[in-house]
C-alpha positions as CSV (number, residue, x, y, z in Angstrom):
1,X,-44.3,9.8,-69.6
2,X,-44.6,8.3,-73.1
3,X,-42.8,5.2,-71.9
4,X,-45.0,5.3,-69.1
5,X,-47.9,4.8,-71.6
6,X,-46.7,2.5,-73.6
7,X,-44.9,-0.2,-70.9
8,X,-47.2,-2.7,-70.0
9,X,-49.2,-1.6,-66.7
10,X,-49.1,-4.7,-65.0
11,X,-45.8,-5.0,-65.4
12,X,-45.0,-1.4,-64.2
13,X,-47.6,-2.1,-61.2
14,X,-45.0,-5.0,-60.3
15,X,-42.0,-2.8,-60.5
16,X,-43.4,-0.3,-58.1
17,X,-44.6,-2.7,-55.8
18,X,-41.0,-4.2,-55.5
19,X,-39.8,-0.9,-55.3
20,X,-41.9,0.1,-52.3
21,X,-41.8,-3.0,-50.4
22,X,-37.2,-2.4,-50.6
23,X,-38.0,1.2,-49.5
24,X,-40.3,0.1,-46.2
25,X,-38.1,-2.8,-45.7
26,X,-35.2,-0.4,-45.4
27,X,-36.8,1.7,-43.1
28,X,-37.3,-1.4,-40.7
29,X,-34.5,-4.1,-41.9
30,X,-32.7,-3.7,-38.1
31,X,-35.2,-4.4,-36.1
32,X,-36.5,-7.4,-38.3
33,X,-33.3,-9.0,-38.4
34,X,-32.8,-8.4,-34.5
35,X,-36.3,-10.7,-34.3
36,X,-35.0,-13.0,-37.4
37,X,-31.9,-13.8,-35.4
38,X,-33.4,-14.3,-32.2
39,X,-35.8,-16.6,-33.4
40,X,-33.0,-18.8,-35.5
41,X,-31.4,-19.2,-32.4
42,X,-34.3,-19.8,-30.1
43,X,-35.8,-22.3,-32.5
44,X,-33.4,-23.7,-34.4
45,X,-29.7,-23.6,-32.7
46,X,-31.0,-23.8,-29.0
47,X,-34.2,-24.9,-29.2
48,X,-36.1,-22.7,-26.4
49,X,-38.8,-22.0,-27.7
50,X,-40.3,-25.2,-27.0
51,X,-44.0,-24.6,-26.4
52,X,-46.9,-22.9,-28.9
53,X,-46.9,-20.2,-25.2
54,X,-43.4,-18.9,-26.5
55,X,-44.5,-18.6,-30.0
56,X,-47.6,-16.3,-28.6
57,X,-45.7,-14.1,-26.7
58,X,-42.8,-13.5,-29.3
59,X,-45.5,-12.4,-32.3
60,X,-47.0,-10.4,-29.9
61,X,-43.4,-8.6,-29.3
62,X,-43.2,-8.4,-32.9
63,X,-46.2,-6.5,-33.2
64,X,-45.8,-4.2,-30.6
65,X,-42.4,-3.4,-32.0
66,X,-42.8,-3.2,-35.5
67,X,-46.4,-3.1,-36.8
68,X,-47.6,0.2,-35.7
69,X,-43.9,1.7,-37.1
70,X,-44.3,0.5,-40.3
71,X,-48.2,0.6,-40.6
72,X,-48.7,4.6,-39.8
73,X,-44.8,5.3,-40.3
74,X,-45.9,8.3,-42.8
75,X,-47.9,9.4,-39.9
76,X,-45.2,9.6,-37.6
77,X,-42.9,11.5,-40.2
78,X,-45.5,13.8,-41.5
79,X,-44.9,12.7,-44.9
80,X,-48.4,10.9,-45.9
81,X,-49.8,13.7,-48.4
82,X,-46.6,13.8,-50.0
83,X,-46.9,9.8,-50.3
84,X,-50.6,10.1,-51.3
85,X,-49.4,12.3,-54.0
86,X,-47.0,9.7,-55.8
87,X,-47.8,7.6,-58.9
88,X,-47.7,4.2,-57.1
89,X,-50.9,5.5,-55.0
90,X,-52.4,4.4,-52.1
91,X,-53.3,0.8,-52.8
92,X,-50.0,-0.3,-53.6
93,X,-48.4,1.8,-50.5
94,X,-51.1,-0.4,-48.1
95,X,-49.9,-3.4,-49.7
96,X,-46.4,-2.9,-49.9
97,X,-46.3,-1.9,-46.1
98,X,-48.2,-5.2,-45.5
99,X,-46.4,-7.6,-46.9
100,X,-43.0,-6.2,-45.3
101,X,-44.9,-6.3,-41.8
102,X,-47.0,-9.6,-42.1
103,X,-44.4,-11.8,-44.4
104,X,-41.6,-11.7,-41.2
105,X,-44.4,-12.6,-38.7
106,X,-46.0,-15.7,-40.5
107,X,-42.5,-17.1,-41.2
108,X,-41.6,-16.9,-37.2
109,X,-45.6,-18.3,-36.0
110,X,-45.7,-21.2,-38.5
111,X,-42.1,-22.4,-38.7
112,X,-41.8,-21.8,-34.5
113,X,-45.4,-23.5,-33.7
114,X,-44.0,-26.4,-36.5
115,X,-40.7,-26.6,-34.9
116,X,-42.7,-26.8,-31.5
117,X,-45.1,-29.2,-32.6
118,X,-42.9,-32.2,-34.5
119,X,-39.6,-31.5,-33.1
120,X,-37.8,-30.4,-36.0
121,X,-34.7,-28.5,-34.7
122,X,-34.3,-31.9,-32.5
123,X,-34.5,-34.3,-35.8
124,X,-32.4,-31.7,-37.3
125,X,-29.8,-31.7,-35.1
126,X,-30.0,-35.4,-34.6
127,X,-28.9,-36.1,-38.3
128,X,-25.0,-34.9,-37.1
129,X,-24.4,-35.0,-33.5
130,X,-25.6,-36.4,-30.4
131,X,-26.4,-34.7,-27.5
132,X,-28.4,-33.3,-24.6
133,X,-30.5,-30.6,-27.2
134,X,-31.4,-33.9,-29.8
135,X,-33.3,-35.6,-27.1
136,X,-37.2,-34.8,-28.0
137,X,-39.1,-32.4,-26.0
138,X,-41.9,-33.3,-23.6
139,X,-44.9,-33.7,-25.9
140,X,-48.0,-31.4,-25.3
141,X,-49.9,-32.8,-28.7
142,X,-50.8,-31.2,-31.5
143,X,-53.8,-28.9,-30.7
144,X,-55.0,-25.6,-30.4
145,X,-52.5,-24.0,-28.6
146,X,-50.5,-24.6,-31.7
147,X,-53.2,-22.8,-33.6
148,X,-53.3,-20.2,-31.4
149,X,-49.3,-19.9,-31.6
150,X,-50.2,-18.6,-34.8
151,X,-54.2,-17.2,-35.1
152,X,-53.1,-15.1,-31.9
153,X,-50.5,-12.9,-33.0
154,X,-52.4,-12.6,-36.4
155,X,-55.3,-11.3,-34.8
156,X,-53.2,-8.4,-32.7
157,X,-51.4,-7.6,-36.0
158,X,-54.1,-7.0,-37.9
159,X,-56.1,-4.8,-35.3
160,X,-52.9,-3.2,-35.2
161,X,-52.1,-2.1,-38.6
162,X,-55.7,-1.7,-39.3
163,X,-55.6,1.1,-36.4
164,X,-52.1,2.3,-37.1
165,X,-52.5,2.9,-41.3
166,X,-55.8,4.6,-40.6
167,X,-54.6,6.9,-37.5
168,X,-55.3,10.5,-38.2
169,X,-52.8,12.0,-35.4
170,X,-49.7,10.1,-34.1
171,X,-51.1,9.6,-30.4
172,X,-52.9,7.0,-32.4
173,X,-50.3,5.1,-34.4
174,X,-48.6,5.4,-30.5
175,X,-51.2,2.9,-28.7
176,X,-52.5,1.2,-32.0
177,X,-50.4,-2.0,-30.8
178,X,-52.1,-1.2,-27.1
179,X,-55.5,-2.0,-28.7
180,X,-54.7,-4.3,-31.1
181,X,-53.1,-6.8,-28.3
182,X,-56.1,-6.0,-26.0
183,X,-58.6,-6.4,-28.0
184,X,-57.1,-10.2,-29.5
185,X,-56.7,-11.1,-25.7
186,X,-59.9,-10.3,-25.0
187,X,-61.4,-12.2,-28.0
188,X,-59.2,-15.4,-26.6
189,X,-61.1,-15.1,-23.7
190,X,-64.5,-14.9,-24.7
191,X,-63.9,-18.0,-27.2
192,X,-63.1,-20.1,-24.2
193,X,-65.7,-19.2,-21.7
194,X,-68.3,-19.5,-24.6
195,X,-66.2,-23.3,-25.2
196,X,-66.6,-24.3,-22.2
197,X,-70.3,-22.9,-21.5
198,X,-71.1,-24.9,-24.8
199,X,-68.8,-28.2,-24.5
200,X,-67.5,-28.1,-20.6
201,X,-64.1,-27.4,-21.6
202,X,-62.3,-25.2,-24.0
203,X,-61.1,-27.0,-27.2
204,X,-60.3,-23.7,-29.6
205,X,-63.0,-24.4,-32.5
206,X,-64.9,-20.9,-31.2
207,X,-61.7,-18.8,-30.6
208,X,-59.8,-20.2,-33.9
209,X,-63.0,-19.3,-36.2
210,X,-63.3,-15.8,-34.4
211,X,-59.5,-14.7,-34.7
212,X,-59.5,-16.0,-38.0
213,X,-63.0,-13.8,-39.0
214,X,-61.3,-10.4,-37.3
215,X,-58.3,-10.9,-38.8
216,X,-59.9,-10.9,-41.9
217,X,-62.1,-8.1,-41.5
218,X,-59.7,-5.9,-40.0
219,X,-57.3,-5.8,-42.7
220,X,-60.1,-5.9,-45.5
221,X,-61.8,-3.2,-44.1
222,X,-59.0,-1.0,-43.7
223,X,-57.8,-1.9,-46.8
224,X,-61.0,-0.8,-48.5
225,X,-61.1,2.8,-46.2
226,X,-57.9,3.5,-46.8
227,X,-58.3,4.5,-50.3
228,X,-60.7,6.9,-49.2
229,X,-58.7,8.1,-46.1
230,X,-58.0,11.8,-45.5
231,X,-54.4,12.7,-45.9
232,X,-52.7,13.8,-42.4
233,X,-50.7,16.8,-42.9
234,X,-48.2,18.1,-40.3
235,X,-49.1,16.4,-36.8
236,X,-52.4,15.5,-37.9
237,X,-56.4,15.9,-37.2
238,X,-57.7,16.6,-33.6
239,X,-60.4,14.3,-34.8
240,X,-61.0,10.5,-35.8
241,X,-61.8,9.1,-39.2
242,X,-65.0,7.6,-39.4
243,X,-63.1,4.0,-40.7
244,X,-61.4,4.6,-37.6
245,X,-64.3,5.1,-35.3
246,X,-65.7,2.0,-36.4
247,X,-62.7,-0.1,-35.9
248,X,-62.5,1.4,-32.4
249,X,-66.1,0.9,-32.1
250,X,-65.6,-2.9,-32.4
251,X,-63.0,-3.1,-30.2
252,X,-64.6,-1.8,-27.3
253,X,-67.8,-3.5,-28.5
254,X,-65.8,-6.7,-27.8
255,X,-64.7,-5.6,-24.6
256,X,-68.3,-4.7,-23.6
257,X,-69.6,-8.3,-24.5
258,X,-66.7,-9.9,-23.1
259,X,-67.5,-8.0,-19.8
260,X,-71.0,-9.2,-20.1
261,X,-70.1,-12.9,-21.0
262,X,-67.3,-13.2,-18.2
263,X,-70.0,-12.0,-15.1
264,X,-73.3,-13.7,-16.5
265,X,-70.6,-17.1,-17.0
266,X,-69.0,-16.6,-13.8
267,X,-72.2,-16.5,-11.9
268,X,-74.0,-19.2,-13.6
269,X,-71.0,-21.4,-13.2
270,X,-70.9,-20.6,-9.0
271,X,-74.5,-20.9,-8.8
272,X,-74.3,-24.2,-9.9
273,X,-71.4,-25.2,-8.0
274,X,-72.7,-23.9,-4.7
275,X,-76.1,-26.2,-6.0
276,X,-74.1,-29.3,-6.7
277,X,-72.1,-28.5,-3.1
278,X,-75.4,-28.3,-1.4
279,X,-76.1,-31.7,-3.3
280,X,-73.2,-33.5,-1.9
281,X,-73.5,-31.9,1.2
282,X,-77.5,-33.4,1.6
283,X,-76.1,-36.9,0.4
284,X,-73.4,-36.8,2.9
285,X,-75.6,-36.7,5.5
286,X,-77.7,-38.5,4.3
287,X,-75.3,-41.5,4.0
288,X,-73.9,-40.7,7.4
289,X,-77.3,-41.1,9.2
290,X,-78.1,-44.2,7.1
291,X,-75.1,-45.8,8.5
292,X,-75.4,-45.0,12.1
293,X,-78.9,-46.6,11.5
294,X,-77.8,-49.3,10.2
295,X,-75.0,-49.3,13.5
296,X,-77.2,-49.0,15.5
297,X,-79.8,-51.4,14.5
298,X,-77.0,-54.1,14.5
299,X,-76.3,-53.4,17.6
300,X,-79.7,-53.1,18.8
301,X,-80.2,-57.3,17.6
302,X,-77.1,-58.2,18.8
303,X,-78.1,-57.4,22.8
304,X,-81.7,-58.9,21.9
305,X,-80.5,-62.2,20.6
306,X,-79.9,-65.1,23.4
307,X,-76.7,-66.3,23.2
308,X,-75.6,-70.2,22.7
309,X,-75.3,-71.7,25.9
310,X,-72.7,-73.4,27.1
311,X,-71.9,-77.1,26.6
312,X,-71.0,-78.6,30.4
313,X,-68.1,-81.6,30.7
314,X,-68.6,-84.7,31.8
């Protein structure tokens, strides 16, 4: 204890920190490498994962088997009042648990959606051989799909661990990822249907600033609440937190609006297609009778004008 006092504290803050993020990493090394190796070879050795799409679906994998896990681990175990008890306490345990979860998933997003985007693995490979895998992909531009190859699987990560560190029972932590991807889907999909209400056609500038925004709030918030969170002891509370009502509350606020946005867009959008049908429908017509008219009225003068007569031989 004296050499507690006298050591410098952010120095021994440091220490603890490293020693935490070792101890979660330990706890989830297999599975990481399992999605570390995959993507190497996907990306990098056989380039499959060719399109921002791939790079959507495989951080959403990686949340669904990872985040939750290592986000409300303690939860699962039964162990969070014994962890809540330790020195480190409970800011550096949400921190720790973070960056072993979040570092892993930015590395495969970015690099994948870069390798994607300019063709790396392709001008890698290039340097030594030549071959069938060198030749550069079909280009789909740099856009926001490549954004969203990254801002997507952010957004379900953060709901995610937001949900899973501040579960109170494990039946939470359980379908944490459940809301986390739904709720980042949904969000996807009001973005575009308010982009193309607003611009005619989606180009990402609503959806990127929104997934960003969440993102941010869900892991600020739940940073902030979970230094005031209720240890679970055993296999947890019947009830919810309050942080965790709220985060729920949001989510299926989102899906409410979304609801709301989807019918009122959908109808507004075949209203005015079933106008501008009628439209082309009148002008149709309106063409067709002008030209039989016009047919007709030609061939009305030509039976009313006398024809040239005849020249007779000599």
């Amino acid at each position: 204890m004296p050499a507690l006092a006298t050591s410098d504290p952010p120095a021994d803050r440091t220490r603890l920190f490293r020693t935490l993020v070792k101890h979660e990493w330990s706890g989830s090394r297999r599975l990481q490498l399992v999605f570390f190796y995959t993507w190497i070879i996907c990306v990098w050795l056989l380039p499959v994962f060719t399109h921002p799409g791939w790079m959507i679906a495989f951080g959403i994998l990686y949340v669904i088997s990872t985040t939750a896990a290592i986000a409300g681990g303690d939860v699962l175990d039964g162990t969070e009042e014994f962890f809540f008890s330790m020195p480190p306490g409970r800011n550096l345990l949400f921190l720790s648990r973070l960056a072993v979860a979040l570092s892993p998933l930015l590395v495969f997003t970015i690099g994948g959606t870069l390798a994607a985007g300019f063709d790396l693995p392709q001008r890698l490979w290039s340097m030594f051989v030549s071959s069938g895998i060198t030749e550069p992909n079909p280009s789909v531009g740099i856009g926001f799909l490549h954004a969203f190859g990254i801002l997507i699987p952010l957004a379900a990560f953060s709901i995610t661990f937001a949900i899973a560190s501040m579960a109170g029972n494990k039946g939470m932590v359980g379908i944490s990822w459940l809301i986390g991807g739904v709720a980042a889907g949904l969000l996807v999909a009001l973005g575009l249907a308010i982009e193309n209400m607003v611009w005619g056609s989606p180009n990402g500038w609503i959806t990127s600033t929104a997934l960003i925004l969440v993102s941010t709030v869900s892991l600020s918030s739940s940073h902030a609440a979970y230094a005031r969170k209720e240890a679970v002891v055993g296999k947890g509370r019947t009830s919810t937190s309050r942080p965790l009502l709220w985060i729920i509350g949001i989510v299926v606020g989102i899906m409410i609006i979304h609801a709301l946005m989807t019918f009122f867009f959908f109808r507004s959008s075949s209203t005015s297609m079933e106008h501008e049908a009628r439209q082309m429908e009148m002008e149709l017509r309106e063409q067709h009778s002008r030209a039989e008219a016009e047919s007709r009225a030609s061939r009305m003068e030509s039976a009313t004008t006398p024809s040239p007569p005849e020249s007779s031989a000599d």
